[in-house]
mmCIF file of the N, C-alpha and C atoms, coordinates in Angstrom:
data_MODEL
# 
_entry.id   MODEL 
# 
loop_
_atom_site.group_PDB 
_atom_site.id 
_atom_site.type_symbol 
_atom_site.label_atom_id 
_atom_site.label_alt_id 
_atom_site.label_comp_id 
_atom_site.label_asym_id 
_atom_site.label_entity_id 
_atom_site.label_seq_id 
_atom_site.pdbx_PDB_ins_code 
_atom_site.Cartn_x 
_atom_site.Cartn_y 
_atom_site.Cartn_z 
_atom_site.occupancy 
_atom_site.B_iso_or_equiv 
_atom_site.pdbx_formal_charge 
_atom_site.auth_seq_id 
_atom_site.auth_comp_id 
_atom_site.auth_asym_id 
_atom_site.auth_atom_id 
_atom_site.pdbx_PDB_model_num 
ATOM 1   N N  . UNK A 1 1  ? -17.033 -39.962 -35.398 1.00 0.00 ? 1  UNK A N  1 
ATOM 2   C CA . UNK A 1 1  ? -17.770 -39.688 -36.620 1.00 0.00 ? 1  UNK A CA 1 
ATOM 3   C C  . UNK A 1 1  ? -17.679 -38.192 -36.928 1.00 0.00 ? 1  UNK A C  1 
ATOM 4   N N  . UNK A 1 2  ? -17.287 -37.784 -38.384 1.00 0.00 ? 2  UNK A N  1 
ATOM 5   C CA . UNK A 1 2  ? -17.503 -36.248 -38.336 1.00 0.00 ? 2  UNK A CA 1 
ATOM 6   C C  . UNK A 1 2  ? -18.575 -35.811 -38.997 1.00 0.00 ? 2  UNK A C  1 
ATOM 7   N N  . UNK A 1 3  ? -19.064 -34.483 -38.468 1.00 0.00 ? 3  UNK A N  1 
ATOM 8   C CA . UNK A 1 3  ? -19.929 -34.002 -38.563 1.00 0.00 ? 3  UNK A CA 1 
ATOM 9   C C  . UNK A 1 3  ? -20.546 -34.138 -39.873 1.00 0.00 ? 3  UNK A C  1 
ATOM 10  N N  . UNK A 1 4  ? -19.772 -33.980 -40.922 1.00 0.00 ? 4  UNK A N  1 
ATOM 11  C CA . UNK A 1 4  ? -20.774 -34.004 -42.017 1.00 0.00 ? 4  UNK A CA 1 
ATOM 12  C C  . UNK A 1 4  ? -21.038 -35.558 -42.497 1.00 0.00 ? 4  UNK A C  1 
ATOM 13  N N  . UNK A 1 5  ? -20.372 -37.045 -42.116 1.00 0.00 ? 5  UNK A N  1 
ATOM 14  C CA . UNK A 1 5  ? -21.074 -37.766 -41.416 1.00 0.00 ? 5  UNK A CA 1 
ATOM 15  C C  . UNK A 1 5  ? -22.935 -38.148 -41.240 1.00 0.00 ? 5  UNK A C  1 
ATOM 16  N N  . UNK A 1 6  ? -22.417 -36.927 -40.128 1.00 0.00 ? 6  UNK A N  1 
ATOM 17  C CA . UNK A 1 6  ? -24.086 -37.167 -39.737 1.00 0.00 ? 6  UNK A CA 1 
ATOM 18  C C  . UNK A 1 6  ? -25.056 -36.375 -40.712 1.00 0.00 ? 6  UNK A C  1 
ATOM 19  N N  . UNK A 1 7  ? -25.084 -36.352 -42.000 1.00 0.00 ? 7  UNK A N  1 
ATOM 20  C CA . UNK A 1 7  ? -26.028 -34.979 -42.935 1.00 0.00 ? 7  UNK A CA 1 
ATOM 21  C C  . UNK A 1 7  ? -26.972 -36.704 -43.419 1.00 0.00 ? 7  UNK A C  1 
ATOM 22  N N  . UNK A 1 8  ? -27.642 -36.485 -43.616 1.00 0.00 ? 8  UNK A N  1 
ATOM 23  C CA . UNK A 1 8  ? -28.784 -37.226 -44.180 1.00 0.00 ? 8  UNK A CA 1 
ATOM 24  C C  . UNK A 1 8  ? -28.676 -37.186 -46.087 1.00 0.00 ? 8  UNK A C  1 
ATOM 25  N N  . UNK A 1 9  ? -28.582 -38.269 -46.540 1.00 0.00 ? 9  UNK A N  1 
ATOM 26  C CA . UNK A 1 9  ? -28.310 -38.256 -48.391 1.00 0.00 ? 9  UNK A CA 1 
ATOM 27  C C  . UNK A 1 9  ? -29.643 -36.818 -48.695 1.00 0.00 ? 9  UNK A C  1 
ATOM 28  N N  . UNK A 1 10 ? -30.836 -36.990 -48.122 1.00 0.00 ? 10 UNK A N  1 
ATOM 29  C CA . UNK A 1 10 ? -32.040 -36.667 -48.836 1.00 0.00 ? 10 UNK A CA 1 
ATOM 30  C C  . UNK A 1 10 ? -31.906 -34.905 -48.992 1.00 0.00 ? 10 UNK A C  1 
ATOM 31  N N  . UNK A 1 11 ? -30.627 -34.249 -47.253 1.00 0.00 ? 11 UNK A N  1 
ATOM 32  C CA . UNK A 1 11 ? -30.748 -32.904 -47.128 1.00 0.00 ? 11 UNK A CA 1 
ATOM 33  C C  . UNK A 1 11 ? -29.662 -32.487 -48.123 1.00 0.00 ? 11 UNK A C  1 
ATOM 34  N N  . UNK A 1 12 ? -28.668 -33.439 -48.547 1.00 0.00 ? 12 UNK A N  1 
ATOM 35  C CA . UNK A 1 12 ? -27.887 -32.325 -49.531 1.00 0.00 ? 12 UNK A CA 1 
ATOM 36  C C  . UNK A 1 12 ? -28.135 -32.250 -50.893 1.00 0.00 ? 12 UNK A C  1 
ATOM 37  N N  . UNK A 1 13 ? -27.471 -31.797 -51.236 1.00 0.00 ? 13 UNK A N  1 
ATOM 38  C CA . UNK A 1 13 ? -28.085 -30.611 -52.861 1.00 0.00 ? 13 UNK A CA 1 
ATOM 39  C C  . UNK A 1 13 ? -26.582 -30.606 -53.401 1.00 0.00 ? 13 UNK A C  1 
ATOM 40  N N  . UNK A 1 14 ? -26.581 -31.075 -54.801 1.00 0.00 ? 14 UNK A N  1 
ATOM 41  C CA . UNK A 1 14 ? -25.900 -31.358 -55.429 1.00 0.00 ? 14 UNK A CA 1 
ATOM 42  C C  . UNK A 1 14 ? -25.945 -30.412 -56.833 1.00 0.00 ? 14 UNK A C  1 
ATOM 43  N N  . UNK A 1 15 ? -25.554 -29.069 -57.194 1.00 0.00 ? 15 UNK A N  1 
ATOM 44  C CA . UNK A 1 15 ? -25.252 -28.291 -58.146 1.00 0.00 ? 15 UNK A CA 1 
ATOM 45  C C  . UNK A 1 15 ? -24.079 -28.695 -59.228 1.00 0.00 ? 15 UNK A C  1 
ATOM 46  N N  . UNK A 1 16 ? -25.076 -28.344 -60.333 1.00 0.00 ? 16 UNK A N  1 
ATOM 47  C CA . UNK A 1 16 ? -23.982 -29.256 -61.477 1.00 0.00 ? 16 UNK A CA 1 
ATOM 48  C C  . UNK A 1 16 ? -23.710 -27.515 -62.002 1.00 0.00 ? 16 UNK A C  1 
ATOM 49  N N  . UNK A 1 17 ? -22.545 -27.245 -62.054 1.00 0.00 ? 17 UNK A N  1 
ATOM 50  C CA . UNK A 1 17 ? -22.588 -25.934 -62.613 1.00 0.00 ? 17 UNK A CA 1 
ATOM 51  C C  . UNK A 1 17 ? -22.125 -25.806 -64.443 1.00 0.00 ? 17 UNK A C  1 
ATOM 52  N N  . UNK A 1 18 ? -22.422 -25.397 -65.174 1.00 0.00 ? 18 UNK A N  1 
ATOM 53  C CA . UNK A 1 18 ? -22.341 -25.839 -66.317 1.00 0.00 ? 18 UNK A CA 1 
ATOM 54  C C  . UNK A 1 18 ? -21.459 -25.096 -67.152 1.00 0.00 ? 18 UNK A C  1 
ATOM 55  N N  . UNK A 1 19 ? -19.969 -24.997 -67.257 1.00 0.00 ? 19 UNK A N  1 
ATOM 56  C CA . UNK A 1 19 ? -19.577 -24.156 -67.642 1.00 0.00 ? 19 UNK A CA 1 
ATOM 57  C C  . UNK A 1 19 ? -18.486 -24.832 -68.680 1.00 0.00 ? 19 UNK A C  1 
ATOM 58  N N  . UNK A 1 20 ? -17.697 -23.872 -69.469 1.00 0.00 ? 20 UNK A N  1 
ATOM 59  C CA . UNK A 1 20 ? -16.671 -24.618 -70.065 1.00 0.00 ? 20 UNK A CA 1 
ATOM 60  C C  . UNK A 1 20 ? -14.878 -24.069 -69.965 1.00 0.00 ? 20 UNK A C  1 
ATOM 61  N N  . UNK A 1 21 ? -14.324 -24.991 -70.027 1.00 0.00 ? 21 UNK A N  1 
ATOM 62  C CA . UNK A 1 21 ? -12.588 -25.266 -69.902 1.00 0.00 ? 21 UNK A CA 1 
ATOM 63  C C  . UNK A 1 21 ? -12.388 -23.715 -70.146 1.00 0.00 ? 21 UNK A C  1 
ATOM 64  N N  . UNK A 1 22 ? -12.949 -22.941 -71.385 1.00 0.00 ? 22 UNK A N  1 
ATOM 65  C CA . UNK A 1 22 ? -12.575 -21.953 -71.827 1.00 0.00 ? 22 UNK A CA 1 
ATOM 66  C C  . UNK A 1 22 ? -12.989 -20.967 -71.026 1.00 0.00 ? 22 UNK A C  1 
ATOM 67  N N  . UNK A 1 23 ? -14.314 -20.639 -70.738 1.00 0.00 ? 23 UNK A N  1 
ATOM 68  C CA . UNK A 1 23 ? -14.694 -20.057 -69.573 1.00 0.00 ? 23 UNK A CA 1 
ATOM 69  C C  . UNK A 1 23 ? -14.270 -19.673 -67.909 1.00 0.00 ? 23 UNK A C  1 
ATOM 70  N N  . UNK A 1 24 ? -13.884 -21.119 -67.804 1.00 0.00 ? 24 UNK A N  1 
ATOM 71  C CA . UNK A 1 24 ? -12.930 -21.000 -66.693 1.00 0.00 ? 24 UNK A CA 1 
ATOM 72  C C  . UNK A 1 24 ? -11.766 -20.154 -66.809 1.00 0.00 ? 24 UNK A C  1 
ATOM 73  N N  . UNK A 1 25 ? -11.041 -20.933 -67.670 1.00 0.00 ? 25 UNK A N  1 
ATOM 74  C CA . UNK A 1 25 ? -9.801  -20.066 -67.874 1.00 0.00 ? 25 UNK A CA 1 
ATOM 75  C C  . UNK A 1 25 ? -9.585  -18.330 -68.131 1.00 0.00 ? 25 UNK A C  1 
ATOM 76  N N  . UNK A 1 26 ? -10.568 -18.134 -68.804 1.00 0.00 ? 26 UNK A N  1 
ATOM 77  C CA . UNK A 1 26 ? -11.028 -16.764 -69.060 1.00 0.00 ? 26 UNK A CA 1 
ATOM 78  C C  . UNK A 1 26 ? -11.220 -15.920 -67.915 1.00 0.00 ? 26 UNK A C  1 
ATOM 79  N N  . UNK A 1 27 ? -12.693 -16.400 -66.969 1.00 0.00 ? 27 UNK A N  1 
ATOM 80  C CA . UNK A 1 27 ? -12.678 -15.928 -65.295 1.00 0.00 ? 27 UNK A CA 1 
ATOM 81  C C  . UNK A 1 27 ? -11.931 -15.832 -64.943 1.00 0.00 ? 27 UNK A C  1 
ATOM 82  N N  . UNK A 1 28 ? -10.619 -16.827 -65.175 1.00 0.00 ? 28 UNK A N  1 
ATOM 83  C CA . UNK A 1 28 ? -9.471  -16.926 -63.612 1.00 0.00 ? 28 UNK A CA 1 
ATOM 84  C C  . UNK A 1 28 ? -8.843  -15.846 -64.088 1.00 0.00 ? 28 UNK A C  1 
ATOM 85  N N  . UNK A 1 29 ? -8.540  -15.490 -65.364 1.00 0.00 ? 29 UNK A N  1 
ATOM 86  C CA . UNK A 1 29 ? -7.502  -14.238 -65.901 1.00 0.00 ? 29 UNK A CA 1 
ATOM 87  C C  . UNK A 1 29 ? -7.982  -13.164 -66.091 1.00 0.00 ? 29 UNK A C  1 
ATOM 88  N N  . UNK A 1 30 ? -9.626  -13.048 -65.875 1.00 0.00 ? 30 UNK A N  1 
ATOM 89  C CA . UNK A 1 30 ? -10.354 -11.540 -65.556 1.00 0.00 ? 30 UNK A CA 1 
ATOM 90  C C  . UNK A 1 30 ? -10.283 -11.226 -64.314 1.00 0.00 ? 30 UNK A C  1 
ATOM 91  N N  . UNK A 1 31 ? -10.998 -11.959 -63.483 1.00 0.00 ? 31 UNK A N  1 
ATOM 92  C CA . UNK A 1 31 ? -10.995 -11.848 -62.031 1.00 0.00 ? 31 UNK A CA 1 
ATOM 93  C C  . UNK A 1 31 ? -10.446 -12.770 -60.561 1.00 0.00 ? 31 UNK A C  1 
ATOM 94  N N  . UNK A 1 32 ? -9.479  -13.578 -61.562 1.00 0.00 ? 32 UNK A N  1 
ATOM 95  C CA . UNK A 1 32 ? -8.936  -14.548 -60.126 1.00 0.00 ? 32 UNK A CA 1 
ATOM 96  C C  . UNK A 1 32 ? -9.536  -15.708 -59.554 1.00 0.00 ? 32 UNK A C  1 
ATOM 97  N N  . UNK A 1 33 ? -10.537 -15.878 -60.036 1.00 0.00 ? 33 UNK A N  1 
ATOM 98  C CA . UNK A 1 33 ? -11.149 -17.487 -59.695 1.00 0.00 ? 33 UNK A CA 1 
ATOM 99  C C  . UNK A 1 33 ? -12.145 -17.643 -60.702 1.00 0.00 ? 33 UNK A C  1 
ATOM 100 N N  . UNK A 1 34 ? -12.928 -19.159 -60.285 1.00 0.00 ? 34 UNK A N  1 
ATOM 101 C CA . UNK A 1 34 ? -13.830 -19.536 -61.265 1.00 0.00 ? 34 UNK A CA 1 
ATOM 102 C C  . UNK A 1 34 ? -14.893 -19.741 -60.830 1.00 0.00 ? 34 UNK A C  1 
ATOM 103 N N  . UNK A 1 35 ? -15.568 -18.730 -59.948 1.00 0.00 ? 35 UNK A N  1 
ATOM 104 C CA . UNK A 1 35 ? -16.805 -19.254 -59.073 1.00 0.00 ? 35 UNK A CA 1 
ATOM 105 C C  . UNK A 1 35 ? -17.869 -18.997 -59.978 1.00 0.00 ? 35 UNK A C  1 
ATOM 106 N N  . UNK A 1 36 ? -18.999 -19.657 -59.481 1.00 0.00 ? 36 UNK A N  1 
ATOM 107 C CA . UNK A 1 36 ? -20.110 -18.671 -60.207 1.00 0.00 ? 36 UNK A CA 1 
ATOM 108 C C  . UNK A 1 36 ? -20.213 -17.903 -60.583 1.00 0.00 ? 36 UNK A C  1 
ATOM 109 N N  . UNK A 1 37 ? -20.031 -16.893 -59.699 1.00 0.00 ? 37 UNK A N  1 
ATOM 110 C CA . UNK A 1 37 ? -20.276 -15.324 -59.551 1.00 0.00 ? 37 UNK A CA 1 
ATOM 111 C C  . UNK A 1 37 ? -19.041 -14.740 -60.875 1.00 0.00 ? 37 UNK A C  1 
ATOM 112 N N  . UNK A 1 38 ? -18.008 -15.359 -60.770 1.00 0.00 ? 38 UNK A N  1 
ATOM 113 C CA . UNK A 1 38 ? -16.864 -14.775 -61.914 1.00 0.00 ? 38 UNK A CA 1 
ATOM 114 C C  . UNK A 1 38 ? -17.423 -15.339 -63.256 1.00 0.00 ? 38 UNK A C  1 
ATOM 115 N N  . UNK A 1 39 ? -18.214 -16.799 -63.646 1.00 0.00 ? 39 UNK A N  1 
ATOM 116 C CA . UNK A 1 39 ? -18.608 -17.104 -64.575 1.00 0.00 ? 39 UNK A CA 1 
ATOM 117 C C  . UNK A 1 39 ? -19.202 -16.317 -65.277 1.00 0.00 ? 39 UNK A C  1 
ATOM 118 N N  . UNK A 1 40 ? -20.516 -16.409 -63.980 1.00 0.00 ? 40 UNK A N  1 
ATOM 119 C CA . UNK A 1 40 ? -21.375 -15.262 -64.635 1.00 0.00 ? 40 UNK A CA 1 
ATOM 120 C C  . UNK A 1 40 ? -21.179 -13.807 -65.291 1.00 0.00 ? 40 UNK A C  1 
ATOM 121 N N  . UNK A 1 41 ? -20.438 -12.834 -64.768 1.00 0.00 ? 41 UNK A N  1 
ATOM 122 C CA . UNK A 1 41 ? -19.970 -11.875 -64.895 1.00 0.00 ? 41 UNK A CA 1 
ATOM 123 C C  . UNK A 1 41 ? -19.286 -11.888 -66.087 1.00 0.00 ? 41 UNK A C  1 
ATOM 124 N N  . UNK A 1 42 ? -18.438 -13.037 -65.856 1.00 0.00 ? 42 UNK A N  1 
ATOM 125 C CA . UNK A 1 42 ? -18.123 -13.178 -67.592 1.00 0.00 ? 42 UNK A CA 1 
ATOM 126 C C  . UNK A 1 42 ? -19.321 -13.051 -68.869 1.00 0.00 ? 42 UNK A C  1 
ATOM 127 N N  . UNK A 1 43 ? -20.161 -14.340 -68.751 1.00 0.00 ? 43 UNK A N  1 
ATOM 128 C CA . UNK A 1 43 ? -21.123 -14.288 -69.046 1.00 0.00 ? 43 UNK A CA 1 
ATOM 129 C C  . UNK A 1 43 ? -21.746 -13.201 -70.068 1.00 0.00 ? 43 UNK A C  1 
ATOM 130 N N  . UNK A 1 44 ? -22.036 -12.158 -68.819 1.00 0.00 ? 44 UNK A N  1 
ATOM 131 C CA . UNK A 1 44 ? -22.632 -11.241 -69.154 1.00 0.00 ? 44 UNK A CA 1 
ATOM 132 C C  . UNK A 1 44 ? -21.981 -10.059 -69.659 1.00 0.00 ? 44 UNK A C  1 
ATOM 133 N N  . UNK A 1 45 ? -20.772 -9.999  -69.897 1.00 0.00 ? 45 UNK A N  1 
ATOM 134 C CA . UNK A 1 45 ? -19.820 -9.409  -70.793 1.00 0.00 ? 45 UNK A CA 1 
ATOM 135 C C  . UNK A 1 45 ? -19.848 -9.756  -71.940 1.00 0.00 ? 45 UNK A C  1 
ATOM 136 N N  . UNK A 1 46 ? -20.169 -11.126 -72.421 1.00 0.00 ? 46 UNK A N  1 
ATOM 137 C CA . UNK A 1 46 ? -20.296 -11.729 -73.353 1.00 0.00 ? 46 UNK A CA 1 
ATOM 138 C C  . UNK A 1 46 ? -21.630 -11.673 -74.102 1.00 0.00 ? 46 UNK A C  1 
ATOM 139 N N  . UNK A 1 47 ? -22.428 -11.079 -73.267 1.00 0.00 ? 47 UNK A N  1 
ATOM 140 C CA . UNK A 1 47 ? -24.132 -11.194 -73.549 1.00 0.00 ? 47 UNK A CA 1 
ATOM 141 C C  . UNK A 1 47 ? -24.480 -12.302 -73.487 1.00 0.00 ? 47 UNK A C  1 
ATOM 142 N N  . UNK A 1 48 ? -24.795 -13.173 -73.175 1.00 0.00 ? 48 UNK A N  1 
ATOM 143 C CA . UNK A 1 48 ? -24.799 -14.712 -72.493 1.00 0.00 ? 48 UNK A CA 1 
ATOM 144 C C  . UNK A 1 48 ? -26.080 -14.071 -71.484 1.00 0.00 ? 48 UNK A C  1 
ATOM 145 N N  . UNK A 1 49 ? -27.066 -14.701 -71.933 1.00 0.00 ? 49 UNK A N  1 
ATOM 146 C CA . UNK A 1 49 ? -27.802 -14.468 -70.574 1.00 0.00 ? 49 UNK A CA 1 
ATOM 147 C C  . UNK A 1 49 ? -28.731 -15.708 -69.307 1.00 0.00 ? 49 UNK A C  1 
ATOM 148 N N  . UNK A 1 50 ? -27.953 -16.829 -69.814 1.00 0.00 ? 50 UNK A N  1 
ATOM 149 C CA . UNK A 1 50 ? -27.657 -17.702 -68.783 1.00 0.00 ? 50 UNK A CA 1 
ATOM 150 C C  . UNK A 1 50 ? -26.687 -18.160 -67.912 1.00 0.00 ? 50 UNK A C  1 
ATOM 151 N N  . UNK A 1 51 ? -26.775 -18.217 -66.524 1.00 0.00 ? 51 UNK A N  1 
ATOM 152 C CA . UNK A 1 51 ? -25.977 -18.373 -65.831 1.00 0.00 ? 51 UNK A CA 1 
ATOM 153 C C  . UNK A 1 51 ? -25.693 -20.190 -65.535 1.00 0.00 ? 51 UNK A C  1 
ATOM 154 N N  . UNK A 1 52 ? -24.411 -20.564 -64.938 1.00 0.00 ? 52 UNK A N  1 
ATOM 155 C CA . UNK A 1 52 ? -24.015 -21.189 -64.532 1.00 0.00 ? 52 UNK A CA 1 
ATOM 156 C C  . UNK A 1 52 ? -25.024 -22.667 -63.856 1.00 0.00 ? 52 UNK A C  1 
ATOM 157 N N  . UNK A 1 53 ? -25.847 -21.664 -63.154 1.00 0.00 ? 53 UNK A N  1 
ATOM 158 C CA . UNK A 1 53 ? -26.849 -22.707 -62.707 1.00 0.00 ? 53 UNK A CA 1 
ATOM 159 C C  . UNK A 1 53 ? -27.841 -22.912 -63.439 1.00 0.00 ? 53 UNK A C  1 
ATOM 160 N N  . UNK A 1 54 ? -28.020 -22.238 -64.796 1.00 0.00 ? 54 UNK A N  1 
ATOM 161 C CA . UNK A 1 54 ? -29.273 -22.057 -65.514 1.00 0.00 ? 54 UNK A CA 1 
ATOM 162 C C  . UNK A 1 54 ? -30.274 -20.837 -64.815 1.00 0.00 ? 54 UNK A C  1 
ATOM 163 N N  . UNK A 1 55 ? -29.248 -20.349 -64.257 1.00 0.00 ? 55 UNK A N  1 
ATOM 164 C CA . UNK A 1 55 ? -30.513 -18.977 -64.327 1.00 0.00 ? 55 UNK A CA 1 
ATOM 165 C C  . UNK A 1 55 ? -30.798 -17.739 -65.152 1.00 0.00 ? 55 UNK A C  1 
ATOM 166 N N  . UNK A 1 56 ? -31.811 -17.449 -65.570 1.00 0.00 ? 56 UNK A N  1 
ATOM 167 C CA . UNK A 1 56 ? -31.390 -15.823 -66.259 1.00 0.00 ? 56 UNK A CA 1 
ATOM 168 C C  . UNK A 1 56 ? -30.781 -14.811 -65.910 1.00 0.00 ? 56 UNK A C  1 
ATOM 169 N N  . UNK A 1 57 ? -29.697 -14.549 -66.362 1.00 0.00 ? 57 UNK A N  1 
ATOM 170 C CA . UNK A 1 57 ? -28.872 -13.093 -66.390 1.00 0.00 ? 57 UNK A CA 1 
ATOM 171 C C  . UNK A 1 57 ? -28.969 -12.397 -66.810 1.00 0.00 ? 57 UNK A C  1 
ATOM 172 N N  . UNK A 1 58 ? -29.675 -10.945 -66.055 1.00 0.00 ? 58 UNK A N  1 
ATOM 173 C CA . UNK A 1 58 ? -30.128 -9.508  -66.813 1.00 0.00 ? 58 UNK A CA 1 
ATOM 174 C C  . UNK A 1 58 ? -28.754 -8.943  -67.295 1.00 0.00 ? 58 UNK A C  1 
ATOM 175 N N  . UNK A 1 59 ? -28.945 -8.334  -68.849 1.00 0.00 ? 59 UNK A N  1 
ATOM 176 C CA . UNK A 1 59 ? -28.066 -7.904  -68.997 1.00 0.00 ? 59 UNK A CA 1 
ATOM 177 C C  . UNK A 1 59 ? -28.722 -6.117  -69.207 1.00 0.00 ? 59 UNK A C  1 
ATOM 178 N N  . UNK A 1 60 ? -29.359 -5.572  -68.633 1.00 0.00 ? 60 UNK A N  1 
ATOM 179 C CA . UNK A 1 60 ? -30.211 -4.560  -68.566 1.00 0.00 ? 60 UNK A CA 1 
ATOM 180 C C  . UNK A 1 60 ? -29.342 -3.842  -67.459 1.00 0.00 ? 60 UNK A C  1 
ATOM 181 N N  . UNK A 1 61 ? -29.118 -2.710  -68.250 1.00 0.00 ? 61 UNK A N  1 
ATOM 182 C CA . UNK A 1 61 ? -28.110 -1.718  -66.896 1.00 0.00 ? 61 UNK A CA 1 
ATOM 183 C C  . UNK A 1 61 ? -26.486 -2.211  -67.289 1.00 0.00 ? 61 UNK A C  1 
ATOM 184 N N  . UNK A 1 62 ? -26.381 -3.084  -68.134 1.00 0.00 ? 62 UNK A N  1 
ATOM 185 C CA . UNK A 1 62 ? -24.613 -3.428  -68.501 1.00 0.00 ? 62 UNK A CA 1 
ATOM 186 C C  . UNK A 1 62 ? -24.347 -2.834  -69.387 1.00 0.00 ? 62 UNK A C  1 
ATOM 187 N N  . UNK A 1 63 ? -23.225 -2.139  -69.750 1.00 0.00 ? 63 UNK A N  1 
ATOM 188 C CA . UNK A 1 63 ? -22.503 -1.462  -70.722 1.00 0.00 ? 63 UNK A CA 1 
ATOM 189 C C  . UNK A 1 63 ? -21.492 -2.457  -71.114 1.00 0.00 ? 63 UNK A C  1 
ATOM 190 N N  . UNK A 1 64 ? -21.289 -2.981  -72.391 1.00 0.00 ? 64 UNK A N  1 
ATOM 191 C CA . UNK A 1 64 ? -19.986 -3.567  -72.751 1.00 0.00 ? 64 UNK A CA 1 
ATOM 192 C C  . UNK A 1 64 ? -19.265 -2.455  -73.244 1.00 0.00 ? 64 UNK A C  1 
ATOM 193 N N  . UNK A 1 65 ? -17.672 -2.646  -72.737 1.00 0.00 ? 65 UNK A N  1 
ATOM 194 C CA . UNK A 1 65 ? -16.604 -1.984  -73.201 1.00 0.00 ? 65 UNK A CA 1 
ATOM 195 C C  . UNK A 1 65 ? -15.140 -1.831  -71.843 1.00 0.00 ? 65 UNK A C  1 
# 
């Protein structure tokens, strides 16, 4: 049996990350992947101040340009 196998349905956590085709593509050709963290960043270049998971993104302290 492998290990993850043995995880219980109730302990895992299932993140829907909410992003779009265009977004992605955009991240991967700013910074090389499409993680969160590159979404976001996008994001907030964009002034977008929700993130991926639905969290708020300060855009306080960002300079666009």
């Amino acid at each position: 049996m492998a290990k993850a196998d043995n995880l219980k349905a109730d302990n895992q956590k299932v993140i829907e990350l909410n992003m779009t085709d265009e977004e992605s593509d955009a991240a991967i050709a700013k910074f090389g992947c499409d993680c969160p963290k590159a979404i976001n960043a996008l994001r907030q270049t964009r002034g977008i101040t929700v993130g991926v998971e639905g969290e708020y993104l300060s855009l306080r302290g960002y300079k666009k340009g």
